[in-house]
C-alpha positions as CSV (number, residue, x, y, z in Angstrom):
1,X,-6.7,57.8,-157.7
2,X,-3.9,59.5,-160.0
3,X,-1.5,61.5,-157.6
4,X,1.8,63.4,-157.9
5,X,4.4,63.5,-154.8
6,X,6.9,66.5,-155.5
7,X,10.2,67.1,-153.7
8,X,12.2,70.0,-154.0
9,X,15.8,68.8,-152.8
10,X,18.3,68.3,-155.1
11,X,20.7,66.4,-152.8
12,X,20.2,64.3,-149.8
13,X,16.6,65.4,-149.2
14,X,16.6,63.6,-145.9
15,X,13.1,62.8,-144.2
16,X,11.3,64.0,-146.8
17,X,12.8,61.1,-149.3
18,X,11.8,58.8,-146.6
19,X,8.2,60.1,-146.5
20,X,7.1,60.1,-150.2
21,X,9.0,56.7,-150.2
22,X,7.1,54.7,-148.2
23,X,3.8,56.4,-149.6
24,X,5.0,55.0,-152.9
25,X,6.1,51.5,-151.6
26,X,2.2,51.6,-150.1
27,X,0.1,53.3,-152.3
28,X,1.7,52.3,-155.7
29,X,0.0,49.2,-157.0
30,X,-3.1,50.2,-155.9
31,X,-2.8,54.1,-157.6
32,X,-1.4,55.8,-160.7
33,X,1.3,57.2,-158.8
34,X,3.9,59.8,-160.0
35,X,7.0,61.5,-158.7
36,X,8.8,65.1,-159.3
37,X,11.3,65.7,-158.6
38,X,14.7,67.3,-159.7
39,X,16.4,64.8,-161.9
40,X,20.1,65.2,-159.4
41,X,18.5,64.6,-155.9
42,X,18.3,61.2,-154.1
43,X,14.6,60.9,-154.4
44,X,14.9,60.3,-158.3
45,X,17.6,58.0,-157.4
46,X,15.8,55.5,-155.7
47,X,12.5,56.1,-157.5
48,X,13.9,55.4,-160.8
49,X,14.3,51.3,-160.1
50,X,11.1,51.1,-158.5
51,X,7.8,49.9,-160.4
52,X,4.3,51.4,-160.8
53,X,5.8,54.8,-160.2
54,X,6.2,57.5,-163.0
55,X,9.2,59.8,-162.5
56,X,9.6,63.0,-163.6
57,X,12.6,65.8,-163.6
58,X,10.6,68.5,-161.8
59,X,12.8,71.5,-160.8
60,X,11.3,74.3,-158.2
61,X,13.3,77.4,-159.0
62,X,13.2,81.1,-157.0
63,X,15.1,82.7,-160.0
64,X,11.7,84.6,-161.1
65,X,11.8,84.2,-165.2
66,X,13.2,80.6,-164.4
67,X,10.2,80.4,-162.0
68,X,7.7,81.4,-164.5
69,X,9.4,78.8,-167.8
70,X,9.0,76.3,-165.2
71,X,5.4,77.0,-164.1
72,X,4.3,77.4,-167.7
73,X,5.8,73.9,-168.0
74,X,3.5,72.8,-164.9
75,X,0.5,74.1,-165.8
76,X,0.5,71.7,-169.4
77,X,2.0,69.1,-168.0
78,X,-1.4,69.4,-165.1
79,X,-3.9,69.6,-167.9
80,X,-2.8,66.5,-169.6
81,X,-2.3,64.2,-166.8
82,X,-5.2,65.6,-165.0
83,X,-3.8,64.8,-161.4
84,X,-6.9,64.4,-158.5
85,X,-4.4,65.0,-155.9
86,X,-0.8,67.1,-156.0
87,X,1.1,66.4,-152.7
88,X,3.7,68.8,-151.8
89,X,6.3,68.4,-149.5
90,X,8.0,72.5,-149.2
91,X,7.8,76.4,-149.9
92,X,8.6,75.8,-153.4
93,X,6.7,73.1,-154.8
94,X,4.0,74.4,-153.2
95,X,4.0,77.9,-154.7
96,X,5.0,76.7,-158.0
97,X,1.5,74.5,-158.0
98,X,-0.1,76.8,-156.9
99,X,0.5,79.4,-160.0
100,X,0.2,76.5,-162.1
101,X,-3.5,75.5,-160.9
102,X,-4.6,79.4,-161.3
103,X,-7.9,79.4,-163.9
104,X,-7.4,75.7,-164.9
105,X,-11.3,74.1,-165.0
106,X,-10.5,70.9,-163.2
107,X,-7.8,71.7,-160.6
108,X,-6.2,68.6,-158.5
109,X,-6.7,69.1,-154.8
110,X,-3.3,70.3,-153.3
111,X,-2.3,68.8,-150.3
112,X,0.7,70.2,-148.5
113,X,2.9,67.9,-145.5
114,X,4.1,70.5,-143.1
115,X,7.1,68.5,-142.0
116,X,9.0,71.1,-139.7
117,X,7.8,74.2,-137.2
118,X,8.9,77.4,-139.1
119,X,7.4,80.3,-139.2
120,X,4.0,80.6,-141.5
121,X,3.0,83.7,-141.6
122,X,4.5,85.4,-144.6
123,X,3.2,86.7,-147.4
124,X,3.9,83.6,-149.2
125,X,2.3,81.3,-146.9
126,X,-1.0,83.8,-147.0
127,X,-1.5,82.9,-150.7
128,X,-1.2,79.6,-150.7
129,X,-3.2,79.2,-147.7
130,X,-5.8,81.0,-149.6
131,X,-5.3,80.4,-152.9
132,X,-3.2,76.7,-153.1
133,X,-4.4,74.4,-150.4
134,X,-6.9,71.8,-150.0
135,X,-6.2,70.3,-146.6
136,X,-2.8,70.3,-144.6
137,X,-1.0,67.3,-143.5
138,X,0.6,68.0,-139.9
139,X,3.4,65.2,-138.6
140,X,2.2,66.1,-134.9
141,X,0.3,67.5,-132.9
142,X,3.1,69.6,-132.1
143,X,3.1,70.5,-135.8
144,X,-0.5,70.5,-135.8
145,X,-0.9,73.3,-133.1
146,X,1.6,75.2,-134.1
147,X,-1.2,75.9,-137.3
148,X,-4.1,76.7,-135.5
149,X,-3.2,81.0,-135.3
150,X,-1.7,80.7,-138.9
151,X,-3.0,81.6,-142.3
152,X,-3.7,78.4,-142.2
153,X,-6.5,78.0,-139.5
154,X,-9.7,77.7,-141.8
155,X,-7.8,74.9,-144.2
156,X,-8.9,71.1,-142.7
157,X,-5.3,70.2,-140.9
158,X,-5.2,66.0,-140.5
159,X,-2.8,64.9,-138.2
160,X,-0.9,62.1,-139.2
161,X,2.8,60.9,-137.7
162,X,5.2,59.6,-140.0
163,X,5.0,55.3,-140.7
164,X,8.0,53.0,-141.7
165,X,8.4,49.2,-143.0
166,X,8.5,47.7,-139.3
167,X,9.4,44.4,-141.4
168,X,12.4,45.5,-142.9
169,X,13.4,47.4,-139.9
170,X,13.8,44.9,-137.3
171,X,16.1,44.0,-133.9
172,X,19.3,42.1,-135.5
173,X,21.0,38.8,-133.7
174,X,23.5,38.8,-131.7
175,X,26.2,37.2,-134.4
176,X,25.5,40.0,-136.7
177,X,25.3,42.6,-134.4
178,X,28.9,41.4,-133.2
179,X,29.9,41.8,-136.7
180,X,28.8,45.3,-137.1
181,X,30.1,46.8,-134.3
182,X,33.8,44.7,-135.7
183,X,32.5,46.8,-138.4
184,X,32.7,50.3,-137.5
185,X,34.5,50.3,-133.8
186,X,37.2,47.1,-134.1
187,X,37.0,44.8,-130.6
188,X,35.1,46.3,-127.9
189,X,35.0,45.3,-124.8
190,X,31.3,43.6,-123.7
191,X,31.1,46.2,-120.8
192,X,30.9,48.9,-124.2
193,X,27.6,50.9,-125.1
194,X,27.3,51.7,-128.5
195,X,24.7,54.9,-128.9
196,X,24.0,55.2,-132.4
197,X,22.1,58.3,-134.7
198,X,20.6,57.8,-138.2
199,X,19.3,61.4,-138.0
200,X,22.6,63.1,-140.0
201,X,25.3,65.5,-138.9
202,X,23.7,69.0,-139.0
203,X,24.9,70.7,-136.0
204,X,21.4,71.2,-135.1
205,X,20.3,67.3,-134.9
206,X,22.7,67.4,-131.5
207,X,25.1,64.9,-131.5
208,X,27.8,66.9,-130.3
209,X,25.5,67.9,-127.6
210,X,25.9,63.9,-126.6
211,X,29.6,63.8,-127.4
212,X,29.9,66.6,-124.9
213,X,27.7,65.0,-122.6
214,X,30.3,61.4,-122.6
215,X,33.4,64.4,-122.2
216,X,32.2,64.9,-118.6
217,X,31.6,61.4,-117.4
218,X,34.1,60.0,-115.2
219,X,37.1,58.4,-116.9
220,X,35.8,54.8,-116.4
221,X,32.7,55.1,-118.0
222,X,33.6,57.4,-120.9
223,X,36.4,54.9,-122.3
224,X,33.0,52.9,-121.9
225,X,31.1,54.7,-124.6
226,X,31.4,54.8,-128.8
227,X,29.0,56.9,-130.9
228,X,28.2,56.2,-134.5
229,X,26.6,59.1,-136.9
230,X,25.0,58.1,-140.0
231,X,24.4,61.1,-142.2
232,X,26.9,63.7,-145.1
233,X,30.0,64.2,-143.6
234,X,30.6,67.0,-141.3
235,X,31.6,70.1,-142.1
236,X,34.9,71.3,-140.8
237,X,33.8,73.4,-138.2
238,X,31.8,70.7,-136.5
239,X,34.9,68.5,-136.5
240,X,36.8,71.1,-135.1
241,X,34.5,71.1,-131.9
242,X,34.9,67.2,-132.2
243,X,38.6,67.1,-131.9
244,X,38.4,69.4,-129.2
245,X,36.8,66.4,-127.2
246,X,38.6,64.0,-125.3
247,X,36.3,61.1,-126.8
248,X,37.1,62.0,-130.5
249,X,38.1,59.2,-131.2
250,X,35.6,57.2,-130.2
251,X,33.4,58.8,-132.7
252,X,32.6,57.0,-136.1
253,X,30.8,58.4,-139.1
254,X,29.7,55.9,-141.9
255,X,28.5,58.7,-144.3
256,X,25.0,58.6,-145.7
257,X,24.1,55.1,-146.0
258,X,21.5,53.5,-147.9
259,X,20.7,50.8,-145.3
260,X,20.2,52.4,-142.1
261,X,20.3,48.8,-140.6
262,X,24.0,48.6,-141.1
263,X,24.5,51.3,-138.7
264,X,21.6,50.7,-136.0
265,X,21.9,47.0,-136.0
266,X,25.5,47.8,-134.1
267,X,24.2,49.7,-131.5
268,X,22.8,49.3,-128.2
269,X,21.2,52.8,-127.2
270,X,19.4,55.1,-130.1
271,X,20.0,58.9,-130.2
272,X,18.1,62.0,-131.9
273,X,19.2,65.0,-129.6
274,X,18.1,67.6,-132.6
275,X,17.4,71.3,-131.2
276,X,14.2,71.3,-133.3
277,X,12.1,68.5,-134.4
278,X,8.9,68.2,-136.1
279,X,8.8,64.3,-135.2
280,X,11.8,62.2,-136.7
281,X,11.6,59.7,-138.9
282,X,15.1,58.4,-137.3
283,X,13.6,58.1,-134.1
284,X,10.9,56.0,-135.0
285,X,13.2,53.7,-137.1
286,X,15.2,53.4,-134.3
287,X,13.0,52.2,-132.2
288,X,11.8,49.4,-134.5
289,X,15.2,48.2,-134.4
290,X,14.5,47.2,-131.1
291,X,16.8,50.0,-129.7
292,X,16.0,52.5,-126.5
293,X,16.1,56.0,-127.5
294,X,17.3,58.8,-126.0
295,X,16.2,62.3,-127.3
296,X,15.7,65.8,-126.4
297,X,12.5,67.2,-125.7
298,X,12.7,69.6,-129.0
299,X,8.8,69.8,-130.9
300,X,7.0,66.7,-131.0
301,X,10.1,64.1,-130.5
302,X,8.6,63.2,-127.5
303,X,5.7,62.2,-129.0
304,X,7.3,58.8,-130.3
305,X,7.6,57.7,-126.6
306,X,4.7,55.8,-125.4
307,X,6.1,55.1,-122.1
308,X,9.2,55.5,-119.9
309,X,10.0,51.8,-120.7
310,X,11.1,53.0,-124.4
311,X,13.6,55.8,-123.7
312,X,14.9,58.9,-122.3
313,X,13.9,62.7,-122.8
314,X,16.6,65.3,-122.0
315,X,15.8,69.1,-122.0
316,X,17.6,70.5,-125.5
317,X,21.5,71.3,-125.6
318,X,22.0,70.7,-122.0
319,X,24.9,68.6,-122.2
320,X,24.7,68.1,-118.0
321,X,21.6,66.7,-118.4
322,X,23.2,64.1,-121.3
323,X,25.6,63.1,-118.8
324,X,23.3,62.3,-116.0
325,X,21.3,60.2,-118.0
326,X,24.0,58.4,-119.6
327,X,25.3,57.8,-116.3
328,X,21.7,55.9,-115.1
329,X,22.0,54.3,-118.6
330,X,25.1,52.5,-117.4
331,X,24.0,51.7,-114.3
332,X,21.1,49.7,-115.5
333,X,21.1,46.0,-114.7
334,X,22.4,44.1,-117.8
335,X,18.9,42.8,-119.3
336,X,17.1,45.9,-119.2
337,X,18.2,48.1,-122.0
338,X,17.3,45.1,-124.0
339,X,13.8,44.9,-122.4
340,X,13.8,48.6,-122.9
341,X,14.2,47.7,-126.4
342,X,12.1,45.2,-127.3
343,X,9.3,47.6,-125.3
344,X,10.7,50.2,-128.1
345,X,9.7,47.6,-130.8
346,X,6.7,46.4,-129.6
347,X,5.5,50.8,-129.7
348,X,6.6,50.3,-133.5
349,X,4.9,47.6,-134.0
350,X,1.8,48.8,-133.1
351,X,1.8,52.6,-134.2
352,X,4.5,53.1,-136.8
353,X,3.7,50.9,-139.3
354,X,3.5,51.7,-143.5
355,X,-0.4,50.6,-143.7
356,X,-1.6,52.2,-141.0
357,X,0.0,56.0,-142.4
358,X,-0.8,55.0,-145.4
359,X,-4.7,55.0,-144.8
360,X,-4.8,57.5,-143.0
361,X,-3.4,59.4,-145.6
362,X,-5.8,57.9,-148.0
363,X,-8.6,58.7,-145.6
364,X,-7.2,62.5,-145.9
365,X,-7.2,62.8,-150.3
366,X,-10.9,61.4,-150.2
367,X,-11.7,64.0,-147.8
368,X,-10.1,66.6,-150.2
369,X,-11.8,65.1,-153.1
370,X,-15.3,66.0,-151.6
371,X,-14.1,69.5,-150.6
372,X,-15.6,72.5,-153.1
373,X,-12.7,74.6,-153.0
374,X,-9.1,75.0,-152.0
């Protein structure tokens, strides 16, 4: 099967680079698999040392003469690699392939990942419902159901929940979890929790929401507590709310790192507090770190849990709420977060992994490939 995977960030790109990579570490000795994206963003940075993948500087511009050089571009470059399958990942790329497929005699199937819960009922999203989309991939059921009154309620919607590479995210020992928490937080006490987020510093991913949570503990278990935050810096005027907290300084931020493991592998507690989520590709590598999670009950986060054994759910922004729970999370006796975790693992083990999203996802082009029309 000959596919394209398109991104349309330019910089970090977040969970979407995650997404088209794994379907590349998967799918690409087995298919002619091909990339496009622009040639400044992260996704072209990582794909560009990997094998069996062809990469190409794709750009998805609004600008409307730009628009139409670059779909004039698309539309050759279709005909003479004559793609069966064009997965699209946004607004943009999706648009652009659409136009580009418009009269052409042997069209690929377009797939489109609908990776967050905005709105879909603009004009936009009419057409390419219509006019530019074989079948929808949704990352949840929350997703899912949030397409069922849409334009896109006649196109074939396959539900299928982001996987990761449970073998190269795994728990870490305890000598090298020592030196990673050295690492980033200096000595620590053992009587320390370290909660720890992956999911970047947006305001909107929460973790000032758990930062203001540890502010109203009592003072014996808030010098208890560090937070690490893995992600682009933050902007000023989230640090300005930081520094007005009286635990500011026992918050650490790494920057955007290229192995996550650094990073989880010092922590003993997960966090994803986002105010909206589709799913969470952080959450779900947390876990199979062998770390308990605590999130926020935002879109289909809670959909990662399996049981109460793996986690926590808080109701979104409600800092009180944070507090309580971090509160029963020190109390615990001292083995169970780490049965708490390994319960985490074992739930990643079993539904997270690459092959099992990758066939699905498989399953989902054939299905596309029988289909008449868009």
């Amino acid at each position: 099967m000959k596919i394209l995977y398109t991104n349309t960030h330019y910089g970090n790109g977040g969970g979407h680079v995650t997404y088209i990579v794994n379907l590349l570490n998967t799918l690409g000795e087995k298919h002619d698999v091909w990339v496009g994206t622009p040639g400044v963003s992260r996704l072209y940075r990582y794909v560009n040392n990997m094998p069996h993948v062809h990469l190409v500087d794709l750009c998805f511009t609004t600008r409307f003469f730009t628009m139409l050089s670059e779909v004039r571009s698309l539309r050759a470059f279709l005909k003479a690699q004559q793609f069966d399958i064009v997965h699209v990942n946004a607004s943009a790329d999706h648009r652009h392939f659409m136009l580009a497929c418009m009269g052409l005699k042997k069209p690929p199937k377009i797939i489109w990942t609908r990776h967050n819960d905005r709105g879909v009922r603009s004009i936009g999203h009419r057409l390419r419902a219509r006019l530019g989309t074989t079948r929808v991939i949704a990352v949840s059921d929350y997703v899912g159901s949030s397409l069922a009154d849409s334009p896109y309620r006649h196109v074939p919607v396959d539900i299928i929940r982001h996987g990761i590479d449970v073998e190269h995210l795994k728990p870490v020992g305890k000598t090298l979890k020592s030196q990673l928490r050295r690492q980033w937080f200096g000595d620590l006490a053992d009587d320390v929790l370290v909660f720890g987020s992956v999911g970047g510093t947006d305001y909107e991913k929460g973790w000032l929401d758990l930062v203001a949570g540890a502010a109203l503990l009592p003072a014996e278990l808030r010098k208890r507590i560090r937070i690490v935050v893995a992600g682009d810096p933050p902007d000023a005027f989230r640090l300005d709310k930081l520094s007005a907290s009286s635990i500011a300084d026992q918050v650490v931020f790494p920057g955007l790192v290229d192995d996550i493991r650094d990073v989880l592998g010092a922590c003993d507690v997960g966090f994803v507090l986002s105010h909206q989520e589709a799913l969470s590709f952080a959450c779900r590598e947390t876990m199979a770190m062998g770390l308990p999670v605590l999130i926020s009950n935002a879109g289909g986060l809670p959909e990662n849990l399996g049981s109460p054994d793996e986690g926590w759910v808080v109701p979104v922004q409600s800092p009180s709420a944070v507090a309580h729970t971090l509160e029963e999370i020190f109390a615990l006796p001292s083995d169970r977060l780490a049965q708490m975790g390994e319960a985490a693992r074992r739930r990643s083990e079993t539904d997270f992994g690459l092959q099992l999203f990758a066939d699905r996802t498989l399953h989902s082009y054939r299905q596309a490939l029988r289909q008449t029309l868009y």
